[in-house]
N, C-alpha and C positions, 0 to 999 in steps of 0.2 A: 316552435320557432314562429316569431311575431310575423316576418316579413326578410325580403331578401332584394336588397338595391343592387344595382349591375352597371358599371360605366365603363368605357371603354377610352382606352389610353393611347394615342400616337405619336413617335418623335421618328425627325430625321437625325442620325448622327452629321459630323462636319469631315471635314477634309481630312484630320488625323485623328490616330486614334483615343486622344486624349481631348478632344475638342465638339462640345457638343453644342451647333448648331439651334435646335429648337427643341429641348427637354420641355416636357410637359409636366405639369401639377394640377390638381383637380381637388375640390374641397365639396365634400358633399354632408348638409347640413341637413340633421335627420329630424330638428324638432325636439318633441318631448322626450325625455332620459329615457335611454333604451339599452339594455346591455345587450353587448353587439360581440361577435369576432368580427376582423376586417383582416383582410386580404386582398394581395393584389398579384398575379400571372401570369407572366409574359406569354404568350399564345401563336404569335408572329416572329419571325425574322429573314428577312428578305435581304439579300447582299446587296449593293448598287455599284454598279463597275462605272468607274469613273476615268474620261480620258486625260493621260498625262505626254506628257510630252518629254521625253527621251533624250539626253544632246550626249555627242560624242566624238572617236578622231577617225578617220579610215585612215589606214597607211599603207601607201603603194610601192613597192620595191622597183625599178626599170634597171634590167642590166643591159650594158651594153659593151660588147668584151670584157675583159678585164674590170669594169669598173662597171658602177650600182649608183644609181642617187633615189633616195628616197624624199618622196613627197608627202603631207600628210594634209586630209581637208575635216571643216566638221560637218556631221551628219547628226539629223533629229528623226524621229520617230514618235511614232505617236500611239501609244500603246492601250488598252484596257488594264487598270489595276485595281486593287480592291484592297481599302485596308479595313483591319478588324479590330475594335476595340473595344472599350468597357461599354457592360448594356447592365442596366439596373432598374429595379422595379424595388420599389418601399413604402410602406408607411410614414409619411414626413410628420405626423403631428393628429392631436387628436381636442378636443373639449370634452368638457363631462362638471359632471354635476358633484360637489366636494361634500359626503356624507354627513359630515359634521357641523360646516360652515353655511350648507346648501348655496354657498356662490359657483359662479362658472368658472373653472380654472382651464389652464391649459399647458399642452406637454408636447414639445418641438423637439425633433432631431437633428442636427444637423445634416446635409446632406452628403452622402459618403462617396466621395467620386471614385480618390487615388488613393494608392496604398498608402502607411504609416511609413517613416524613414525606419523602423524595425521591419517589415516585409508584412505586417498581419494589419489586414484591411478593419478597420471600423466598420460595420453594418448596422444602420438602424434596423429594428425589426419588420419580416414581412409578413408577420401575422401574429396579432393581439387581440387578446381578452379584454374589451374597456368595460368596465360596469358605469353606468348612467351618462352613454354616451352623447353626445350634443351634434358634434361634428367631428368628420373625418378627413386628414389631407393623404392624400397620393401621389406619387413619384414617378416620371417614366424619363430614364435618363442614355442614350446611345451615343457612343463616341465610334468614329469611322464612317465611311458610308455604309449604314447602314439601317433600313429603316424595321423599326419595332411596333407591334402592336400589344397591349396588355387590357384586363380587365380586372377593376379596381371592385372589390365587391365587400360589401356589411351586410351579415346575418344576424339578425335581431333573435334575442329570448325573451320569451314572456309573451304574453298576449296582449298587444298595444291598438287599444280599444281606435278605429277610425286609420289606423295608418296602414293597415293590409293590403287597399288596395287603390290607392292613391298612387296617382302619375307622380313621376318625375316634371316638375316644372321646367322649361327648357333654359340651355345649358347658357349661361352667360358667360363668354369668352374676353379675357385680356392679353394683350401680347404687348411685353416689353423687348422695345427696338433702338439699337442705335438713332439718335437724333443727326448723327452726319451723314450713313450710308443706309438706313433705311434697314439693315441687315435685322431681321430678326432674334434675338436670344433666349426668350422664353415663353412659352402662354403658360396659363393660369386660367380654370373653366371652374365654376362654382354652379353645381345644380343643390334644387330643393327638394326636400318629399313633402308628400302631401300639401300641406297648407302654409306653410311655412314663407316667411317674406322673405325676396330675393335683396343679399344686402347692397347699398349704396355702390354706384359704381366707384368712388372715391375707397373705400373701404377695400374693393377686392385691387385697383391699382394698387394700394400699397400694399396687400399681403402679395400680389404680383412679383412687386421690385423688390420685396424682402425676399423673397424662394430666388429672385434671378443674381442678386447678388452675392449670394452664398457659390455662385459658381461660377460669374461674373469676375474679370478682371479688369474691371474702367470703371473711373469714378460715378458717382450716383448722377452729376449736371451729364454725363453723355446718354443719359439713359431717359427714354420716356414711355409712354404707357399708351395705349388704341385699345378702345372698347369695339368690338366686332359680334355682329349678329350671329354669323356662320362662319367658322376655316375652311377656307379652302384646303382641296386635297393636295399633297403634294408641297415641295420645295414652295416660302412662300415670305416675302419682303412685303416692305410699306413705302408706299408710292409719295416720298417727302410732300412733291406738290397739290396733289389730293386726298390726301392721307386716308390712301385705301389699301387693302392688302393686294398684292399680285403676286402670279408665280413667277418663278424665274429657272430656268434652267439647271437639273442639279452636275451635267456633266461639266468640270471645270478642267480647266486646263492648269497644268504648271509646268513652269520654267524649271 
């Protein structure tokens, strides 16, 4: 085995369980052709109790001889609840080198959230054989409150002469956000091995808003892109007026 890259994956789920807040994708760019397995394993998951808010009737009986009148008022509550939904880890997509053509091709999944209208789920694969791999993309996807951790990992064959033991260049981070409420919907983090040049911030925006709107339901003008040095940990929005990330509170309330 040449070499073995290690990146580590975070998302918060949303409020239901079919709805996910800030799935992550991650694309790690290995350089020279390398036949690789890639895998990716969920390692985390953490519930988040989230407060809701309860409404209802009380109803009071008063007898008085003979006769009863009943009252009724509404009451609320304010409970801890916790919902569970889909949590996925995959392979979205891979580059490699075409044996015959020697051009760079590439091989995209879709991204599998919800069942088929048959009951049998689509899975992209979570683990693949690429022979002369280029690059590799990653999935980390939690629906509910719930927050996931995964590591997205490529084992290299062969002896790849300079890449053994070469850093990781650090991670360049994109998150696409609603442009009305700042709400975040997806980041998108592209690291390098070795020597390899980190691409164009323009380049990774759009491979961004292509992964965000595979699971995205609003038009592409409501959607835009912030390039960020570091994520913050935790629940985390863009600050329309200074177009910075901040956190924000994940217990929500509902009516």
């Amino acid at each position: 085995m040449g070499y073995v890259t290690m990146v580590d994956l975070q998302s918060y789920g949303g409020a239901q369980p079919h709805s996910f807040d800030q799935p992550q994708t991650i694309t790690i760019i290995l350089g020279p052709p390398a036949n690789v397995w890639a895998t990716v394993a969920i390692n985390r998951l953490t519930l988040l109790p989230a407060s809701q808010e309860i409404h209802g009737k009380d109803i009071e009986v008063t007898m008085d001889g003979n006769s009863a009148s009943v009252s009724t008022s509404k009451v609320s509550a304010s409970v801890e609840a916790v919902t569970f939904g889909d949590i996925s880890a995959y392979v979205l997509g891979y580059a490699y080198i075409d044996g015959k053509t020697r051009q760079e091709l590439t091989q995209e999944f879709a991204i599998p959230l919800f069942l088929t209208p048959e009951g049998v789920p689509f899975l992209a694969p979570s683990q693949l054989y690429i022979p002369a791999a280029t690059k590799v993309t990653f999935g980390l996807f939690v629906g509910g409150y719930v927050y996931a951790a995964a590591t997205a990992m490529v084992f290299s064959f062969g002896d790849q002469v300079g890449m053994k033991h070469e850093p990781l260049k650090p991670l360049d981070a994109c998150v696409v956000y609603d442009r009305s409420t700042g709400k975040v919907l997806h980041v998108h983090r592209v690291v390098c091995v070795g020597q390899q040049p980190t691409p164009a911030h323009g380049k990774v925006a759009d491979d961004s808003l292509r992964y965000a709107l595979q699971h995205v339901k609003c038009d592409n003008n409501q959607l835009d892109t912030l390039h960020v040095a570091e994520l913050p940990h935790g629940r985390f929005k863009v600050n329309l007026q200074t177009k910075e990330l901040v956190r924000y509170n994940r217990h929500r309330k509902k009516g």
